[in-house]
C-alpha positions in Angstrom: 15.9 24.4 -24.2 13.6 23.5 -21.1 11.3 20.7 -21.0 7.4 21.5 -20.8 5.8 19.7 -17.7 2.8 18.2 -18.8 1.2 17.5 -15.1 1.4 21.1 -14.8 -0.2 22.0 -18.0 -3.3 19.4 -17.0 -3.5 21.4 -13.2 -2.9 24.6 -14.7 -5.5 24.0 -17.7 -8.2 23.1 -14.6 -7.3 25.5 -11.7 -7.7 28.9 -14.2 -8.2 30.9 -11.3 -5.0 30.4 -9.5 -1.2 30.1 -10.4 0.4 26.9 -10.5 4.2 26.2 -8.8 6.1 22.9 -9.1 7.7 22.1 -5.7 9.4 18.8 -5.0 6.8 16.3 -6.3 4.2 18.0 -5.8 2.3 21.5 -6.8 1.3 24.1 -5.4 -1.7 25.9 -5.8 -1.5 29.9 -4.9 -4.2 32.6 -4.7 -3.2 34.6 -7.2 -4.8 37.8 -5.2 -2.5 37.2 -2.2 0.5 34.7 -3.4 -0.6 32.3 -0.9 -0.3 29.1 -1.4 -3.9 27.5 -0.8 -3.9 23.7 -1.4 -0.9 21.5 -2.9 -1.3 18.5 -5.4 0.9 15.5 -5.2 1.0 13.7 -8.4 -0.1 9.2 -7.6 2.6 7.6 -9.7 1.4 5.2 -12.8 -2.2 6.9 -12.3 -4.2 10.1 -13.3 -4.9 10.8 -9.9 -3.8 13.3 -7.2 -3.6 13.5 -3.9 -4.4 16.4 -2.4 -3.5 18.3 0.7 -4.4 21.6 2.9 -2.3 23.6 5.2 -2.8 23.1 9.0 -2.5 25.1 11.4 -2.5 22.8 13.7 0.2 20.5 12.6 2.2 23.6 10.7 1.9 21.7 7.9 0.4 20.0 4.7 -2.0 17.6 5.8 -4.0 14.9 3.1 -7.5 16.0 2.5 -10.3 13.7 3.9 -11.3 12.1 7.2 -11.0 8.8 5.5 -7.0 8.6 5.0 -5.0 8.9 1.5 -8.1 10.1 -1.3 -7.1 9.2 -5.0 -8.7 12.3 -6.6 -9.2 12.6 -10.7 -7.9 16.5 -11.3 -11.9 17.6 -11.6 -13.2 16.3 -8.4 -9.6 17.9 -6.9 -10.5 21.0 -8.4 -14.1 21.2 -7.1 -12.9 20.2 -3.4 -10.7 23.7 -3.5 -12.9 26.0 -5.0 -15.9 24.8 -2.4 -14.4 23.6 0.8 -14.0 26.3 3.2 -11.0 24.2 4.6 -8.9 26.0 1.7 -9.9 29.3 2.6 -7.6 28.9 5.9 -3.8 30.9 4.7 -0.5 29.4 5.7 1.4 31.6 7.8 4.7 33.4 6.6 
């Protein structure tokens, strides 16, 4: 019998309009259109807060959102950051 992941069920229950993958801490969140994955959540331990991260073409890699260092995001405010900042409209490569 597998376990339910219940961080997954809260992002999944707030990002409707994308799918949802677990990946070593952290999840993913993929355009369901074109598989790519557009932003990924990392999970603050002890807290109901995220951090959250784009991809960076630049750096070729996942970089933390926000010009002021490390943001402690509730899953809302996470949510509303993807679907409006043009920064997660920017696909990772391959």
């Amino acid at each position: 019998m597998t376990q339910t992941d219940p961080t997954l069920a809260k992002i999944a229950a707030q990002f409707t309009k994308f799918d949802i993958e677990p990946t070593r801490g952290a999840y993913l969140i993929v355009d369901r259109r074109t598989s790519n994955p557009i932003a990924r959540l990392r999970p603050i331990p002890d807290t109901d807060r995220f951090e959250l991260f784009y991809w960076s073409n630049v750096k070729g890699r996942w970089t933390s959102f926000g010009n002021m260092g490390r943001m402690k995001l509730m899953l809302k405010s996470a949510h509303e950051i993807v679907e409006n900042d043009p920064i997660f409209r920017v696909s990772r490569p391959g």
